[in-house]
C-alpha positions as CSV (number, residue, x, y, z in Angstrom):
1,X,26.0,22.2,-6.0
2,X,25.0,19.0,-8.5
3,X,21.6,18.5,-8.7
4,X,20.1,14.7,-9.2
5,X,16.9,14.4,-10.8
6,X,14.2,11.8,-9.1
7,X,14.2,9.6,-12.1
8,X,17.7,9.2,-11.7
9,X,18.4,9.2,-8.5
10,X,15.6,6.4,-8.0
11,X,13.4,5.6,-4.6
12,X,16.0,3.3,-3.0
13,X,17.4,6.4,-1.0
14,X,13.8,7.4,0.2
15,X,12.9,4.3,1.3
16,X,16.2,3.6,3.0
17,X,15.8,6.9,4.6
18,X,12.7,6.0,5.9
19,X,13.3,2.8,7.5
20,X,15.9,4.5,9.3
21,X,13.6,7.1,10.4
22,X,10.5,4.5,11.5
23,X,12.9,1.8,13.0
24,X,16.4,3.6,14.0
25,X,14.6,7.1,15.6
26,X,17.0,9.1,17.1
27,X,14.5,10.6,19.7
28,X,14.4,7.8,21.7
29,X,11.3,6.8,20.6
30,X,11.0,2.5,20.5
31,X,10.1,0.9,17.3
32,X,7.7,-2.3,16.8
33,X,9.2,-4.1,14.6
34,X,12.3,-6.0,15.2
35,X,15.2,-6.7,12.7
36,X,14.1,-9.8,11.0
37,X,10.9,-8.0,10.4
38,X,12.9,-4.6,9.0
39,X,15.1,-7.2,6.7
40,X,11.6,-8.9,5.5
41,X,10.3,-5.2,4.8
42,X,12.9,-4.5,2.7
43,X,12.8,-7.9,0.6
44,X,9.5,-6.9,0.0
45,X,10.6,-3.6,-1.7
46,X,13.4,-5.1,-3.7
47,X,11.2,-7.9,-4.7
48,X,8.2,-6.4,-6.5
49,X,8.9,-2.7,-6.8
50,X,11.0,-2.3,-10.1
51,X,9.6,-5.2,-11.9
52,X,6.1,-3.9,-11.5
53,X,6.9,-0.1,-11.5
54,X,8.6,-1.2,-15.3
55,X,5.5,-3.2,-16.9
56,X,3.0,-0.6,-15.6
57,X,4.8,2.4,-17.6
58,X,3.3,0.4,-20.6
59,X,0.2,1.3,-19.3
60,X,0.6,5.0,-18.4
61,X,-1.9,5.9,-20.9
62,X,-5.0,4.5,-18.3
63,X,-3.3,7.0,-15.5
64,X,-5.7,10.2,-15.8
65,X,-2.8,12.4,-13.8
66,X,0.2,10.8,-14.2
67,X,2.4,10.0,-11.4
68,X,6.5,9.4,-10.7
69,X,8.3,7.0,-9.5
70,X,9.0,8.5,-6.4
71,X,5.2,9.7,-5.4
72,X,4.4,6.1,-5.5
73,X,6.8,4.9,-3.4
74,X,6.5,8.2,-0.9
75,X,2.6,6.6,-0.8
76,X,3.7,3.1,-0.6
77,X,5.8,4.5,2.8
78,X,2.9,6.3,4.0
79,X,0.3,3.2,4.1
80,X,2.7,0.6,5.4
81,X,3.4,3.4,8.1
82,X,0.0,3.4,9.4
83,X,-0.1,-0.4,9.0
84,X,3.3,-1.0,11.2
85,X,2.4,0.1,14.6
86,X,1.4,-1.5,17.5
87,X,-2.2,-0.5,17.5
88,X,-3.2,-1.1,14.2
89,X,-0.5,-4.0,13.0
90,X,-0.6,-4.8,16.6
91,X,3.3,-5.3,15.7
92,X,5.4,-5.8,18.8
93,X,9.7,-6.2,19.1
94,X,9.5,-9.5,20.1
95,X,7.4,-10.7,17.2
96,X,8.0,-14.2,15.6
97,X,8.5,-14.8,11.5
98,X,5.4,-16.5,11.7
99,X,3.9,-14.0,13.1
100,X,5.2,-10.9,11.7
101,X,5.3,-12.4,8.0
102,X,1.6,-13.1,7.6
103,X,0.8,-9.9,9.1
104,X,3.3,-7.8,6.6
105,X,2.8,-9.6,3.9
106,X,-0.5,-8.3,3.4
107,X,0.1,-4.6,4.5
108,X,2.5,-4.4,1.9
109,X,0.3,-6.2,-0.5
110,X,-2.8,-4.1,0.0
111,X,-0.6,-0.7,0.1
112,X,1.3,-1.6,-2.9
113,X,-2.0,-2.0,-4.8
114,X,-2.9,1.2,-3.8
115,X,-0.3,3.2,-3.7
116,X,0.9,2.1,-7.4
117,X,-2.1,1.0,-8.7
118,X,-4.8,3.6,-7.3
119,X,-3.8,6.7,-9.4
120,X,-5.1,4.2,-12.5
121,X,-8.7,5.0,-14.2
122,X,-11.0,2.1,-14.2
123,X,-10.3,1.2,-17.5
124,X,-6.9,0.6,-16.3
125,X,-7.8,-1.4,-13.5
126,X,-7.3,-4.9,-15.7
127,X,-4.3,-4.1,-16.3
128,X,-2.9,-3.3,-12.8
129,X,-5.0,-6.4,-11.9
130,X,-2.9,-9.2,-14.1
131,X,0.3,-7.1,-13.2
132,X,-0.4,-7.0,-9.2
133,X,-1.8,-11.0,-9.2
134,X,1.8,-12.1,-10.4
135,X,2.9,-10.7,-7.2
136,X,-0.1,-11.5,-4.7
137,X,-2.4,-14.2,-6.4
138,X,-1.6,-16.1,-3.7
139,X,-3.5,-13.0,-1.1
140,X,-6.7,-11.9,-3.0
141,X,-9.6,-13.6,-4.1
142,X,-9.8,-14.5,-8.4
143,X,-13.1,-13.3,-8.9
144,X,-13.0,-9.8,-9.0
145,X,-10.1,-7.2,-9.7
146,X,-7.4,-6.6,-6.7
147,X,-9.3,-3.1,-6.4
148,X,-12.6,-4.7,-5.3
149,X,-10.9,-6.1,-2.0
150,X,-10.1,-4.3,0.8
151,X,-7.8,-5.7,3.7
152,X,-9.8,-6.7,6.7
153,X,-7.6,-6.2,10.3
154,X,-9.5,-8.8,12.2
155,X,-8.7,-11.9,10.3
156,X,-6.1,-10.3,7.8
157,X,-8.1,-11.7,4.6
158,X,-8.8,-9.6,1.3
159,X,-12.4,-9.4,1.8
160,X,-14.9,-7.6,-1.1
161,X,-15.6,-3.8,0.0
162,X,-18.6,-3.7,2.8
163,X,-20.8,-0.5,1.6
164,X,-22.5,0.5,4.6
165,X,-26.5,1.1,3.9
166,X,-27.7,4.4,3.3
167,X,-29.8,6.5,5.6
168,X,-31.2,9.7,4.0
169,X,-31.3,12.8,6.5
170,X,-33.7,14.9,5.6
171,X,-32.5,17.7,8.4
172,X,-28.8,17.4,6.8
173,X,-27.9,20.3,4.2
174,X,-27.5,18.7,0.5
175,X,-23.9,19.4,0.2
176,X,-23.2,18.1,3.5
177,X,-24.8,14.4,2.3
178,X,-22.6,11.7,1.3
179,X,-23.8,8.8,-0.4
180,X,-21.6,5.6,0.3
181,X,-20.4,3.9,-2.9
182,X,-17.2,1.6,-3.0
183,X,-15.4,4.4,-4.2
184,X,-16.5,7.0,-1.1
């Protein structure tokens, strides 16, 4: 048996593995995304994820619990998931470049930041912020940092986070109360 350590063996293999698990199922199952989209996909990956996975190890020091490679990535996989489908991407086979690229773009933008970024403390955020802009300036807003935005599925714009008013319930128990803050 030879055993390959993450760091070594890298997250190329994960993420090629699930590609071919969301778009090539075996169980007959149909996928929404067509192959131009799948190729885009993975220029997205091979464009920004070692160059930024590299400068934020410089910053490792703003990560409270620190994170590998590979957990990132298994994240990154996890968002974009719930973003490709047909109800929420409202991705279908016969899907356009303009219409798919837009559309992806963005998911992959706003999980990337996440995924990568979100394990960071707030101190760390400027940081992430100059290293994610390189890649996305073009997506988000200047004025605040990428973690102030949130994606918003109607007109696929980075929007500032919508905290919802406050209603206290005085019938509630205290532990079941939740006060809405950007970060709830």
């Amino acid at each position: 048996m030879v055993y390959v350590t993450p760091t070594d063996l890298g997250w190329v293999p994960y993420v090629n593995s699930w590609m071919k698990r969301m778009f090539h199922p075996e169980d007959g199952q149909k996928t929404c995304l067509n192959k131009d989209a799948q190729i885009f996909l993975r220029e997205l990956f091979d464009s920004f994820v070692d160059d930024t996975l590299d400068k934020l190890k410089d910053y490792k020091e703003f990560e409270p619990i620190p994170t590998v490679e590979i957990q990132n990535i298994t994240r990154l996989c996890d968002f974009l998931e719930y973003f490709i489908s047909e109800d929420v991407g409202k991705f279908t086979i016969d899907d356009s470049k303009e219409s798919f690229r837009p559309k992806l773009i963005r998911f992959f933008a706003y999980s990337f930041i996440w995924s990568v970024g979100g394990s960071f403390s707030t101190r760390g955020y400027r940081y992430v912020d100059q290293i994610m802009r390189r890649n996305f300036s073009k997506l988000i807003p200047p004025q605040e940092t990428v973690f102030e935005y949130q994606l918003n599925l109607e007109n696929m714009k980075f929007e500032p986070w919508n905290v919802p008013e406050f209603e206290y319930d005085k019938e509630l128990p205290y532990f079941s109360i939740l006060v809405p803050t950007i970060d709830t």
